[in-house]
N, C-alpha and C positions, 0 to 999 in steps of 0.2 A: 583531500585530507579528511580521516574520518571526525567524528565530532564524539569527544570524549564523554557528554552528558547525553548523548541518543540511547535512544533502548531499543530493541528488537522484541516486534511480538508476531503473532502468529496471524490471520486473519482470514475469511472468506470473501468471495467477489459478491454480493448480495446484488447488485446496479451497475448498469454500467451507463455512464454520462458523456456529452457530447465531449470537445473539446481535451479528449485524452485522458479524462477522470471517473475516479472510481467512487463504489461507496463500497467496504468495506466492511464485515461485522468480526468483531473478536469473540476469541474464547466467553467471555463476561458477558455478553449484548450488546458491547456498545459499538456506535455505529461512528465511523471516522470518514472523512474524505479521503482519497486515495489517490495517486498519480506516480506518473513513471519519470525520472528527469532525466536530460541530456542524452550522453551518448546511449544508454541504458535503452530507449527505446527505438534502436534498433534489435535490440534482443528481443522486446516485446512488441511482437505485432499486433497484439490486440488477445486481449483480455477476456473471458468470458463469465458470464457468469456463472459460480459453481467454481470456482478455481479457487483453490488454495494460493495465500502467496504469504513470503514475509516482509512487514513491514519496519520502516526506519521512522522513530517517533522521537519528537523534542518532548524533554519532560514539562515544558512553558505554553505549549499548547497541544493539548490531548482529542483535536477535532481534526488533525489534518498528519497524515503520515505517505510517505515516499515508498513505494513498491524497489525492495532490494531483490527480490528472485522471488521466479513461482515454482513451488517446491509438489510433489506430486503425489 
């Protein structure tokens, strides 16, 4: 079920961390945690750095966002 107060933003792979997690940089600078959830990462087998992807963000914490698709 999607979550009605999420936003969609744009980001780059700047890191990539053990444990299936990303660091992320946006358009702005800023630099978010990153990660793939559930069934989702069968689609993503790994990440590289330099990769475009888009992200799913809660507007209640603006330091950690969900990888929705890596767009190309």
């Amino acid at each position: 079920m999607p979550r009605e107060d999420a936003f969609q933003v744009e980001g780059v792979v700047v890191e990539v961390l053990p444990n299936g997690l990303y660091i992320a940089e946006l358009a702005n600078g800023h630099r978010v945690r990153a990660y793939v959830a559930g069934r989702a990462r069968r689609s993503f087998p790994g990440l590289r750095a330099g990769e475009t992807v888009r992200l799913q963000m809660s507007p209640y914490d603006l330091s950690e966002g969900r990888v929705i698709v890596e767009t190309k």
